[in-house]
N, C-alpha and C positions, 0 to 999 in steps of 0.2 A: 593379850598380855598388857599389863597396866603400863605406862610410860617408866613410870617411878623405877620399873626393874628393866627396864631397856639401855636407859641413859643412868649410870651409876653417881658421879658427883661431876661439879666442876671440872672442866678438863684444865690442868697447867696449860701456860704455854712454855713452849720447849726451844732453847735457843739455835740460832743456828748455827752450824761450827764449822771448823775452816775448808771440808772437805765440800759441803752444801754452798758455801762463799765462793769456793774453785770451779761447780758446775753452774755456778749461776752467770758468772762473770763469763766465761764463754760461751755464756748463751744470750748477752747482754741484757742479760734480766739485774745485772748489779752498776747501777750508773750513780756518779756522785750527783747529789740532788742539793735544792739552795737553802732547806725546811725541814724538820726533824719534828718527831708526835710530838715531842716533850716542848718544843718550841711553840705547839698548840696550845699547849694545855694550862700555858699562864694571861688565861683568858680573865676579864675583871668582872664578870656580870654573864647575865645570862635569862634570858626569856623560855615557857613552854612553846614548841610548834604543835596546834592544831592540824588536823585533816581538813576536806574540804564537811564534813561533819560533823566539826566539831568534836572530834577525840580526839584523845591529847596523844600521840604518836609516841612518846619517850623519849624523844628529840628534844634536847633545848637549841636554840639561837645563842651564841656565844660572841660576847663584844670583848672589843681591846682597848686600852689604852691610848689614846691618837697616837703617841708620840710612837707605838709601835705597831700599828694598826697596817700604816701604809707600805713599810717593810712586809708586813706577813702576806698582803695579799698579792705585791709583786715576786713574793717569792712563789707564793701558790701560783701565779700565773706562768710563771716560768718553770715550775714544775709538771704545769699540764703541757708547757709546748715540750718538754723534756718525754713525755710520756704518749703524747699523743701529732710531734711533731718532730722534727731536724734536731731540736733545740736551740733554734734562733729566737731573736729578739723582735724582727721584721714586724710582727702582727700583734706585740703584748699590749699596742697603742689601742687594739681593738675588740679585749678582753678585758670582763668586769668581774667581780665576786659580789656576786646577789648573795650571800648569805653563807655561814661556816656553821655548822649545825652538830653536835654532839649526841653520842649516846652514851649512855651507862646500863644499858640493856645488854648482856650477853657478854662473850668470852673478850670480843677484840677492843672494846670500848671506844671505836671509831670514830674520827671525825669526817661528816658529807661537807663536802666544797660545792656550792652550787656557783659554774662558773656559765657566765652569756657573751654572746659575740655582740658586742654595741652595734653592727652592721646590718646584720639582721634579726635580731632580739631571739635566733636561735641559744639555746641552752644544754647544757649536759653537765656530770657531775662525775666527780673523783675522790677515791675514800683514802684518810690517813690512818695506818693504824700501827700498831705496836709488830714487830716482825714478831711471825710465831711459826718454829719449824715444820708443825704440822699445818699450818694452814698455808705455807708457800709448797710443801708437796702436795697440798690439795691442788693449787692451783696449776701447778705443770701440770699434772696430770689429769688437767680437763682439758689442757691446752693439747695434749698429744693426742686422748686417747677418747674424747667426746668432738660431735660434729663440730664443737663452737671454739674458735680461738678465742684466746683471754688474753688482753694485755695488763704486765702488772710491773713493778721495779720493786728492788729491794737494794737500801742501801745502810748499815752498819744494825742499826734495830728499828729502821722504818721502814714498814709497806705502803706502797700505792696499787692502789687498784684500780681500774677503769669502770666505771658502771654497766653494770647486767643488765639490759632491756628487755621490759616486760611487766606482767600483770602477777605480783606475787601470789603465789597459790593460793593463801586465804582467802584472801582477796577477790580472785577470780572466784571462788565456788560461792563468795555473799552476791557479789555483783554479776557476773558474765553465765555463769554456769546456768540459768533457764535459758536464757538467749541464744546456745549453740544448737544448729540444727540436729536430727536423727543422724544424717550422717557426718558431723561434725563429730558428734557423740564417738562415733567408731573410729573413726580418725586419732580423735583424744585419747581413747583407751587403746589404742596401739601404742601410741607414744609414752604413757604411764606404764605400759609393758618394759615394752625397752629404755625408761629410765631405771626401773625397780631393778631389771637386769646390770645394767650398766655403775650403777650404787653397789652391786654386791659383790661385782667381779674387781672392780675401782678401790673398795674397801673404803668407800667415805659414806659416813655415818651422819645420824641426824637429822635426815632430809623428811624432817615434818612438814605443813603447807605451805610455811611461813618463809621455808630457807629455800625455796626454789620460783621460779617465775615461771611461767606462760606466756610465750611467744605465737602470734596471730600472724601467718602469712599469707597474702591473700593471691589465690590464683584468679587464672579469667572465670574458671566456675565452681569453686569452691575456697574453702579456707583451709591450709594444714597447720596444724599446730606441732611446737615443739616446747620439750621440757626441758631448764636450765638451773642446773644450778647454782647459785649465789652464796651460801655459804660454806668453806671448808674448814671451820673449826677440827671436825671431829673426821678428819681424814686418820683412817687406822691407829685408832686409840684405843675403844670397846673392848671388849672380850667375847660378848654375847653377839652371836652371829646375825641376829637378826634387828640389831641395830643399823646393819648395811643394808636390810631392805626396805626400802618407804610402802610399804605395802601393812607394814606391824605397827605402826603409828596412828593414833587412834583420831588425829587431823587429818588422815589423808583416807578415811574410810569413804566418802562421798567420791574419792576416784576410785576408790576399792567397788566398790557399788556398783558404779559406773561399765567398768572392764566386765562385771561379773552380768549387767543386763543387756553387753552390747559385742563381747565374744563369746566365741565357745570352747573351749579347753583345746581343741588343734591348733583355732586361732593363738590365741595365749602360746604355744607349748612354740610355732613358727612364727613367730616375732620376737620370743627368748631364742633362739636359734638364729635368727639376724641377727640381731644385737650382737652373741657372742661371734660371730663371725667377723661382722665390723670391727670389734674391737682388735680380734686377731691381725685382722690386715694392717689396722694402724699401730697394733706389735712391733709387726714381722716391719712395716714402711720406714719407722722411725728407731728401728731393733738397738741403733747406735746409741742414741741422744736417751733413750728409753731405760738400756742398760745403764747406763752413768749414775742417770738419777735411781736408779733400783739399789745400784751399789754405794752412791748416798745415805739410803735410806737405810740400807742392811749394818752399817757401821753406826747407826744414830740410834739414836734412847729415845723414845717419839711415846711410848706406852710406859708401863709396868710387865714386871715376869711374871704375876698373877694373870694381867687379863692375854697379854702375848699365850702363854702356857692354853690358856683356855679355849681362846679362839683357833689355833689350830690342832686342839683336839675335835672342835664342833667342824672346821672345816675339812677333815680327815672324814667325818660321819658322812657331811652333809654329799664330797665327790667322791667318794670312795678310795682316794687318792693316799695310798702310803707316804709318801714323800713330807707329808703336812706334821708329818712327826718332826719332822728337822730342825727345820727355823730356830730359832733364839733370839729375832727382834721380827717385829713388824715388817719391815722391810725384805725381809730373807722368806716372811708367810706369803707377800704379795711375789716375789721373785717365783716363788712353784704357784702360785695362783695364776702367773701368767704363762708359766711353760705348759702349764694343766690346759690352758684356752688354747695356746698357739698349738698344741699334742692333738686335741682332739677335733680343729679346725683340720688339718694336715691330715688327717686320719680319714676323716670322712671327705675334705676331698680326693683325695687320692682313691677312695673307692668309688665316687663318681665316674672319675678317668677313665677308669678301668670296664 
């Protein structure tokens, strides 16, 4: 299927409202912060950022005014110890801002903080972006329901987010993808299994090469990899079911490829059957904190009735599952998407048991 009829228009972004404001704060994901996007975004100038190849990334380098230059980056400084510390001041003597860099690329129009430790010319970076409802339920729910925790804050219509580490997917399949061994290969396409799995049962959409990374861990005698996501724009907006598989994207055919010369359809069929168990356990582990945010979402406007309507008539097809008739937002179609998981984990093991 072309892209063109996968991904329908722009997606809005969707506010977030006082019920999503109330689960966030008790879960300290809502802190008051020193820096707001908009406070970004009265930048005076602005440069291209190159690669180390010389293309032009879509990044500019964005300068300030002196007289407010030195405000913005103590505040950015103190918004990463806010984010990634106590929120003290003890260490801001030994934090620098190497560069504040913009995009106009894509839904969140983000600004990259590239922040360094003057001590040890160590480095990392942290994104400012416009709060968007769907893409702060994207992000809890990689935080509960994927191996990877994510730290993010959101406070009035600003998100911050932590940086994803790793080889973004394009990326790796120009650069890295010869250089993985035969059994690296297999490894990888396990783990492209049970992301496509984990994308479709999650209901976050989009996940072309570009919006996910490649992480390399290296054991004493091999390498595992894992897949991560980076972008939740398009967390249960679609209508078209197969927007939630990265497998229909015509960027990620070279993994598609990949899975198809290096399992064999049991393989494939028992690593979708992991995945959906994993996910079950960390259900049933976080059932509480889980619930909350499902019943956020089931009260919130995150889509249209067109593509809501749609998508759970295809996901009625796709599990056989009556119930998918119900829903009336996004939230209420993931609400039996997950009792469907946690029904049919419970089922089959319980005939295990036995």
């Amino acid at each position: 299927m072309e892209e063109e009829n996968l991904i329908s228009k722009k997606k809005p972004a969707f506010p977030i409202n006082d019920e999503l404001h109330s689960y966030l704060k008790k879960y300290s994901r809502s802190i008051k912060i020193p820096i707001f996007y908009d406070d970004l975004l009265r930048f005076s100038g602005a440069i291209p950022v190159y690669d180390k190849n010389d293309v032009d990334t879509l990044w500019v380098r964005v300068y300030y005014p002196e007289h407010e230059r030195q405000e913005i980056e103590l505040s950015l400084k103190r918004m990463y110890m806010i984010l990634h510390g106590d929120g003290g001041e003890d260490s801001l003597s030994f934090l620098g801002i190497d560069g504040i860099d913009y995009c106009t690329f894509g839904n969140s129009k983000p600004f990259r903080i590239k922040i360094r430790n003057v001590l040890n010319d160590n480095h990392t970076y942290i994104y400012v972006k416009k709060a968007d409802a769907s893409r702060v339920y994207g992000l809890e729910l990689e935080h509960i329901l994927s191996p990877n925790n994510i730290n993010f804050l959101v406070y009035k219509d600003t998100l911050i987010e932590e940086h994803v580490l790793g080889i973004p997917g394009d990326q790796f399949l120009v650069e890295n993808m010869d250089n993985v061994s035969p059994s690296g290969l297999k490894r990888l396409s396990k783990e492209f299994v049970k992301f496509n799995e984990r994308c479709m049962i999650r209901l976050l959409g989009d996940m072309r090469s570009y919006n996910y990374v490649i992480v390399a861990s290296y054991d004493f005698d091999q390498v595992e990899y894992r897949i991560r996501a980076m972008d939740f724009d398009q967390q249960s907006y679609e209508g078209n079911l197969k927007v939630y598989f990265p497998q229909f994207f015509k960027e990620n055919f070279p993994f598609v490829k990949m899975v198809e010369d290096n399992l064999g359809p049991e393989s494939v069929e028992q690593y979708r059957k992991e995945e959906r168990s994993a996910i079950a356990r960390r259900l049933k582990g976080s059932h509480i904190r889980i619930h909350r945010l499902v019943d956020c979402m089931s009260t919130d406007h995150i889509s249209t009735p067109e593509k809501v309507e749609k998508l759970k008539m295809e996901l009625k097809r796709y599990t056989g599952d009556l119930n998918f008739k119900e829903p009336k937002t996004m939230g209420e179609i993931l609400k039996v998407a997950f009792k469907f998981v946690i029904r049919n984990y419970e089922n089959v093991n319980t005939y295990i048991i036995r």
